[in-house]
C-alpha positions, 0 to 999 in steps of 0.5 A: 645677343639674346635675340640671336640666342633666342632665334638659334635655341628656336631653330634648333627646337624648330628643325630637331622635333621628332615628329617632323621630317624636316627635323631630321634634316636640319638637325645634321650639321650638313644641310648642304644636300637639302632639296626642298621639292622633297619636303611634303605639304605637311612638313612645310605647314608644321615648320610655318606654324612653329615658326607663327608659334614661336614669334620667328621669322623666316628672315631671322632663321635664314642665317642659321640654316645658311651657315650649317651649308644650306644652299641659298637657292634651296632656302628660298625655295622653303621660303617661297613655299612658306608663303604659298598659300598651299601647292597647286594640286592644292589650291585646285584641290580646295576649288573643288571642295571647300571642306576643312583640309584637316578634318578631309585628312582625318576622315579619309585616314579614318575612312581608308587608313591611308593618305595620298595627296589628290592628283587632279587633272582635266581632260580634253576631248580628243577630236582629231583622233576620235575614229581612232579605235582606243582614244575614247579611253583616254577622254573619258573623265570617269575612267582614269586607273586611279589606285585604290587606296582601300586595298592593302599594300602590296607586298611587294610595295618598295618604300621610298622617301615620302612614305610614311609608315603607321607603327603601332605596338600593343599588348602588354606595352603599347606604343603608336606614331605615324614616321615618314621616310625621310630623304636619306631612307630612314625612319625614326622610332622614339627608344628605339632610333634611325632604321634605313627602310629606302628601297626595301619592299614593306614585308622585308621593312616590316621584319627588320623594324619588328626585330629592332623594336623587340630590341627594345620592348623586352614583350615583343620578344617574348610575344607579350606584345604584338607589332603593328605596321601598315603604310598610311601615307603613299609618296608622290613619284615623277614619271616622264610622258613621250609622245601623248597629248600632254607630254611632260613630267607627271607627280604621281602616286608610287602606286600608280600604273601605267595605264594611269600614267597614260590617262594623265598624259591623255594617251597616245599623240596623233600619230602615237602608237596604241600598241608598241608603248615602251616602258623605259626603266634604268635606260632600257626598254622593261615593258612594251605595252600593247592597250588592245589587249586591254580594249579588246579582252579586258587583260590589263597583265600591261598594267604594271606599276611605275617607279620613280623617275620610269620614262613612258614613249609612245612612238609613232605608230607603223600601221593603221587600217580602217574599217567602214560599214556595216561592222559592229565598231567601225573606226581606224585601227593599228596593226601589228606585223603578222596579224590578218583580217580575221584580228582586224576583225576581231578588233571591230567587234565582228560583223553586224546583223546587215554585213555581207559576209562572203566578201569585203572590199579593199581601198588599197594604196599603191606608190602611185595610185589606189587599186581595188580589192575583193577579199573572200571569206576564205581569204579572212584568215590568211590576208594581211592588211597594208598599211593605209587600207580601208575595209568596206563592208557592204550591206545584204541585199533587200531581197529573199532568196526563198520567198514565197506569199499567200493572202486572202481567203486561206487560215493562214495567209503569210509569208512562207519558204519555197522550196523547188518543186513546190505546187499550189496545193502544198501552198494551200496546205502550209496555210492550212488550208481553204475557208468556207468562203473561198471562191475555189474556180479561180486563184491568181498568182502574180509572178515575176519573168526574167525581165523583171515584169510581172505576169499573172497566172490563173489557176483553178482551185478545185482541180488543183485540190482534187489532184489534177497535176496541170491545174495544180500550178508549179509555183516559182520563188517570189510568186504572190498567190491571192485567194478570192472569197466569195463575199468580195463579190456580194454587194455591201446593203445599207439601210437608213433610218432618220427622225424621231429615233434615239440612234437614227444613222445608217446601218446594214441590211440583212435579207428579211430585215423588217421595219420593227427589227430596224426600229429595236436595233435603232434603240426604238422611238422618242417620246415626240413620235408620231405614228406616221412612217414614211419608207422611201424605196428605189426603184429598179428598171432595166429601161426608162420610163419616161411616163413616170417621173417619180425617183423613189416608192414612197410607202406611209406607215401606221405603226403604234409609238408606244410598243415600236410595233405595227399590225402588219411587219413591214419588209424593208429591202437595201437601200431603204430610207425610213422616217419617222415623223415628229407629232404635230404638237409636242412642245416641252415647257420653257421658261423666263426669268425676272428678278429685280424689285418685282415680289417674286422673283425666279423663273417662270414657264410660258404658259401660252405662245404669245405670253408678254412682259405684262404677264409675267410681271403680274404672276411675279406679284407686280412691282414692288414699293422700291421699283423705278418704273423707268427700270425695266428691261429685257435681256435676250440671249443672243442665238447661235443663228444671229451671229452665223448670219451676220459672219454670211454677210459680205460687206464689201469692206476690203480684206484689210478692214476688221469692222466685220471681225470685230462685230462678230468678235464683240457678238460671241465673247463680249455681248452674250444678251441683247437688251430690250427697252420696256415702258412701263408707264405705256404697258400699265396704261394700254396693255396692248401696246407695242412695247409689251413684247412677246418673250421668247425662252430664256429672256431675263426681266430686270426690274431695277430699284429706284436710284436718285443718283446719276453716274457720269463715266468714260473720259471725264476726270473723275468717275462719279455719281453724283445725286439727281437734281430735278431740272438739271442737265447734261452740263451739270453733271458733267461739270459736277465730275471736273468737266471732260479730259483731254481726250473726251469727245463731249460732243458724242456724250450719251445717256444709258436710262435704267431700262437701257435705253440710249440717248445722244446730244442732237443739233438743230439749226446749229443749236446743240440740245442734249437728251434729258437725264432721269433718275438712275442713268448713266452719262458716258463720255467717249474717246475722241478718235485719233486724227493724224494731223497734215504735214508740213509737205500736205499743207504746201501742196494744198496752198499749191493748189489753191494758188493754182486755181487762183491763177486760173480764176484771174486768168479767166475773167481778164 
C-alpha cells in the first residue's frame, strides 16, 4: 500500500511541476485527449529524468495515467519516446556534432536568444532536370531559406502550441521564467495563473500578458517595473508537399516559408511546374507562386510564410520551351499563356557577345511532324512560344563586313575600316603615312573576285601620292595592300671570325668594315694569339676558269697581338673568313698529384714533356720508412675521347645483348681513373725502364704504407684480413676465411697487389697453380655464373641421339 502511495504522490509531483508542460497536461483529471507527438524533446527528458530521480518506473506510473483516461496507444507512445535515446533530427543532429546538447542550447540561447530544433535534410542531385531552368535552386546545399533565428519575431508571428515565451519583469519587482505554450493554448505565469495566447499574434499576446501581470505586480501598474516578452523557442509545424521530388509531410519551423518548404521537398517533380505552385490553406487555394520571379529578378513577395497543416502542389507543368545556342543560359523553360519570345528571352538571360540577333530559328511540333521557323527580330516582341518548341540561336559569321589591311613599310600597318569610295592613298594616310624605306614604284593589293579567288593589283606609289587618279587605285573591302621596302631587296652580308679570338662567331658586315673593327667588335685577341691572320675571300667571276683551281683568295696578315692593331688596316669585304692562328708554343703549366708514404705530398706541375714517375717522386722527397715498395700506382683520369671511341665501335653483338652498354656504362659512372701498375724495385735500379711511365696532366700517384696483412672477399664465408704468413698461399688464406660459399667460383679467385696489379689461378698440364700472395693484397673470389640446367625432355632427346648414332655405327660395320 506504501509503494502504490508512493508511485501516485511521485506521479502527481511528477505530471504537477510548473516548470514542465506536460504537468500542465496531466495535472487535469482528463488525460483522455493527450497526444504525445505534441510533447517536445525537453518535455520528454525532464519527465525521464524526474522519473531516474525519484526511483520510478515507467511501468509503476502506467496505472495512474490510464486511470485519469489516458489513452494506452498514446501512453506508449511516451514510453517508446522515454526509451529512445533522442528523435531522429536528433540522432542526426549529434552525427553531425558531437558537442554536449545542453551546453549547444545554452550558447545558441546565449548567442541568439531563441532555440529551434535543427531541421536536417540531405539533398540529391537532381539529374533528369538538370537543363531545367530553376532546378539548380532546389540542389544546392548552401541555399536552403532557413529563417534566421536572429531577426526579431515578427509582429505579426501567431503563437501556437510549442512556442515558448521569455517573460521577464524588472525594476522595482523583478521576475524571469521561459513558459512554453501548452497544448490547449495557455501559458502558466507563477502568481499570476493560466493566460490562453494559442492563435493570437505576439503583439496582441504581449499586451494581454503585460496587463494580467499589472494585476499582480502593483509596480507594473504604476510603471515602476517594466515587462519584458520575447519568443525564445520557435515550435515545429507540419506542412504537406505534392508533386516534388520528396513528396511527404515535412516538421518545420512556424517561421519558415515557402521557398523553404520546397528546398526540403526539393523542388518541383519531372514534370512539376516551376510557376503556377499553389498554396493551399483551409482548403483553398491562399497563393499561387511563380519562382521566376525570384530566379529572374530576385523578387521573393512569393515568399510567404506557412502554417500548421498548409498544403503545398506543385502540378504538372502546361508549357515548357528550349533554348540552345548562343544565349547567355541555355537550358528548358516554363512558360505562361500570354508571354512572348522577348520573356523567354529574358529568362535566358539575353543574347551572348557571338548571337546572330535578326533572326532565330524555330524547331516547332506539329500533330504529325516537325516544321521549321524563322522568327525576326521584329517578331520578338509579338511570337508566342508553343509548347515543345526548341529555339536555336545561330552564331555570327567569321567574316567583316568593312575590313580592310595594310602591312609593310608604312607607320601604321593594321587593320582598318572601309568605307566605299576609298582610294589607296587615304589608306596610306589612315597609317600614316610612307617610311624613308618604302619602295614607292610598286605596291601590291591582293583582292578577292566574285568567284572567290584572288587576283593581284599592282599600283604605283608615287603616282598615286602625286594625285594621279588612274594610279591612285579604288580599293574594295577586304583587299590586302602590301608595301615593299627597299632593304627587302638588299642582300643580308655576313662576316666570319674564328680562332684565337674571345667572341669568334659570325657577325654583319657593314660597307668599310675593316679587320681592326672586326677584331674590337669580337671583344679583341687571346693571350694565345699569334701574329699570323689569315683572311679567306670569295672569288666572283662571271665565267669559269678552269686554269685556276683555286675556290678562295687567301691574304696572310701581320698584325701586333698585344694592341689588336696592324700597320696597315685591312679592308674586309662580305662573306670573308678571318682566322686567327694560335702561337706555336703556348702550353699553360699542368699538374700531377702524389700522395701516400711519399715526404711531400700534393700537387706537382710537369716541368718538361717527358717528366716519369721517378721525377715526381724524387721532388716529393722519396719514399718514406713506412712505404711498401710494392705499393705504388698511378691512377689516370679516363678522357671523354676514350669512352666516345669505344660507343663508335660496333661489335656486332646483336640488338638484344648489353655487354656494349654495359661497358660504356661501367666507363662513365662507375670507372672514373684507369690504374697503372708501377715497379718500383725495376725504376730504382734501371730509371729507363719501361714501367717508369710518362704522366700526362691530372694522373694521381699512390704511395701505399706497408700492410702485413692479406684481405680475402667476395663470396667466401667470411670477409676478412687476415696477417701474412711468408710461405704461405692461396689455400691458406682462403681456408683461414671458412673456405668458399655455395656460390663461390674458386677456380677464378684472383689477387689484386698494392700497385694494382691482377693476378689469376692457371693451369698446366691439368696441374692448378695460383699466383703467389704479398703483403697488402687482396684475394677476391667471384660468383659463379648462373647455369640453366637440361631438362628432362633435352636429356631424352640427346639419349635419342646418341641411340641413333649407335645404330647407325652397328649398321655400318655388319
Amino acid at each position: 500500500m506504501k509503494k502504490i502511495i508512493t508511485v501516485v504522490v511521485l506521479f502527481v509531483a511528477l505530471f504537477q511541476t510548473s516548470t514542465l508542460m506536460a504537468q500542465d497536461l496531466l495535472k487535469s483529471t482528463d488525460l483522455s485527449t493527450l497526444k504525445v507527438d505534441y510533447l517536445s524533446d525537453s518535455d520528454v527528458a525532464k519527465i525521464k529524468t524526474q522519473l531516474q530521480t525519484n526511483n520510478v518506473t515507467i511501468e509503476q506510473a502506467e496505472p495512474m495515467a490510464l486511470a485519469k483516461g489516458m489513452p494506452a496507444s498514446e501512453f506508449a507512445k511516451l514510453k517508446e519516446r522515454l526509451a529512445m535515446p533522442a528523435t531522429k533530427n536528433e540522432v542526426v543532429k549529434k552525427e553531425i556534432d558531437k558537442t554536449d546538447e545542453v551546453e549547444d542550447d545554452v550558447r545558441k540561447a546565449d548567442a541568439f536568444g531563441r532555440k529551434q530544433e535543427k531541421i536536417v535534410n540531405t539533398k540529391v542531385k537532381d539529374s533528369l532536370n538538370a537543363l531545367v531552368f530553376g532546378s539548380e535552386l532546389f540542389d544546392n546545399p548552401t541555399l536552403n531559406f532557413e529563417p534566421n533565428l536572429k531577426l526579431a519575431t515578427p509582429v505579426n508571428y501567431v503563437l501556437g502550441p510549442g512556442d515558448e515565451l521569455q517573460i521577464s519583469v524588472y525594476g522595482v519587482q523583478e521576475f524571469n521564467a521561459s513558459v512554453p505554450v501548452t497544448i490547449e493554448g495557455k501559458v502558466t505565469i507563477q502568481y499570476v495563473g493560466q493566460i490562453p495566447v494559442s492563435g493570437m499574434t505576439i503583439e496582441a499576446a504581449t499586451q494581454k500578458i503585460r496587463g494580467a501581470i499589472a494585476r499582480v505586480y502593483s509596480t507594473v501598474a504604476s510603471g515602476q517595473s517594466q515587462v519584458g516578452i520575447s519568443l525564445s523557442r520557435i515550435r515545429t509545424i507540419r506542412v504537406t508537399i505534392i508533386g516534388s521530388k520528396q513528396p511527404g509531410n515535412y516538421s518545420i519551423s512556424s517561421l519558415a516559408t515557402v521557398y523553404n518548404a520546397l528546398f526540403l521537398g526539393g523542388g518541383p517533380g519531372k514534370n512539376g511546374s516551376y510557376r503556377n505552385i499553389e498554396l493551399l490553406r483551409d482548403n483553398k487555394v491562399y497563393r499561387n507562386i511563380d519562382i521566376y520571379h525570384f530566379l529572374v529578378n530576385g523578387d521573393q513577395s512569393d515568399n510567404v510564410g506557412l502554417k500548421d497543416n498548409d498544403v503545398i502542389r506543385i502540378p504538372a507543368y502546361t508549357q515548357r520551351v528550349t533554348v540552345e545556342g548562343q544565349v547567355k543560359r541555355p537550358g528548358i523553360f516554363e512558360m505562361k499563356k500570354g508571354e512572348t519570345f522577348t520573356d523567354l528571352l529574358s529568362f535566358a538571360s539575353g543574347f551572348n557577345e557571338f548571337a546572330y540577333t535578326a533572326s532565330v530559328n524555330v524547331l516547332q511540333k506539329t500533330s504529325k511532324e516537325f516544321k521549321v521557323k524563322d522568327v525576326n527580330a521584329s517578331e520578338y516582341n509579338s511570337y508566342k512560344p508553343l509548347s515543345g518548341d526548341v529555339f536555336r540561336v545561330a552564331k555570327i559569321l567569321n567574316r567583316f563586313e568593312n575590313r580592310i589591311k595594310i602591312e609593310g613599310a608604312v607607320f601604321r600597318p593594321d587593320t582598318y575600316s572601309f568605307y566605299e569610295g576609298m582610294r589607296i592613298s587615304d589608306l596610306i594616310a589612315k597609317a600614316d603615312g610612307l617610311k624613308e624605306d618604302a619602295y614607292s614604284n610598286r605596291a601590291r593589293i591582293i583582292r578577292l573576285k566574285s568567284d572567290l579567288t584572288t587576283e593581284i593589283v599592282n599600283v604605283n606609289l608615287t603616282k598615286a601620292m602625286e594625285g594621279d587618279l588612274e594610279a591612285d587605285v579604288a580599293l574594295k573591302k577586304e583587299d590586302v595592300v602590301t608595301v615593299y621596302s627597299i632593304l627587302d631587296f638588299v642582300e643580308e652580308y655576313k662576316i666570319t671570325i674564328d680562332g684565337e679570338i674571345k667572341k669568334p662567331g659570325i657577325y654583319d658586315y657593314h660597307e668599310n668594315l675593316t679587320l681592326n673593327d672586326l677584331l674590337v667588335q669580337a671583344g679583341g685577341l687571346t693571350g694565345s694569339a699569334s701574329k699570323r691572320v689569315e683572311v679567306a675571300r670569295m672569288i666572283k667571276a662571271e665565267e669559269i676558269d678552269d686554269a685556276n683551281s683555286s675556290k678562295v683568295e687567301l691574304f696572310n696578315i701581320e698584325i701586333t697581338a698585344t694592341n689588336n692593331e696592324q700597320l696597315k688596316n685591312f679592308a674586309l669585304k662580305p662573306f670573308d673568313v678571318v682566322n686567327i692562328r694560335k702561337m706555336a708554343v703556348y702550353e699553360k703549366p699542368e699538374m700531377v698529384t702524389i700522395k701516400g708514404a711519399v715526404n711531400y705530398t700534393g700537387k706537382y706541375v710537369l716541368a718538361n714533356k717527358k717528366e716519369r714517375v721517378y721525377d715526381i717522386v724524387e721532388r716529393a722527397g722519396g719514399l718514406t720508412s713506412l712505404a711498401n715498395i710494392e705499393g705504388v700506382k698511378i691512377k689516370r683520369p679516363i678522357q671523354a675521347k676514350q669512352i666516345e671511341e669505344v660507343e663508335s665501335i660496333n661489335l656486332n653483338l646483336g640488338k638484344k645483348d648489353s655487354i656494349q652498354n654495359k661497358l660504356k656504362k661501367k666507363l662513365k659512372e662507375d670507372l672514373k681513373f684507369a690504374t697503372i701498375p708501377v715497379d718500383w724495385k725495376s725504376i730504382v735500379k734501371n730509371p729507363n725502364s719501361n714501367t717508369n711511365v710518362i704522366l700526362f696532366p691530372g694522373d694521381e700517384i699512390e704511395v701505399a704504407a706497408f700492410n702485413e696483412g692479406v684481405k680475402v672477399t667476395g663470396n667466401v664465408l667470411l670477409t676478412s684480413e687476415i696477417p701474412y704468413e711468408k710461405g704461405k698461399g692461396f689455400g691458406y688464406y682462403i681456408g683461414s676465411v671458412g673456405g668458399v660459399d655455395n656460390k663461390g667460383w674458386r677456380k677464378k679467385a684472383y689477387i689484386i697487389y698494392p700497385n694494382g696489379k691482377a693476378a689469376v689461378a692457371h693451369t698446366y698440364f691439368f696441374i692448378k697453380s695460383y699466383p703467389k700472395v704479398k703483403p697488402g693484397s687482396q684475394i677476391i673470389v667471384p660468383e659463379k655464373p648462373e647455369v640453366k640446367k637440361m631438362s628432362t625432355g633435352e636429356w631424352v632427346s640427346i639419349g635419342s641421339v646418341i641411340t641413333s648414332i649407335a645404330l647407325l655405327i652397328v649398321t655400318a660395320f655388319k
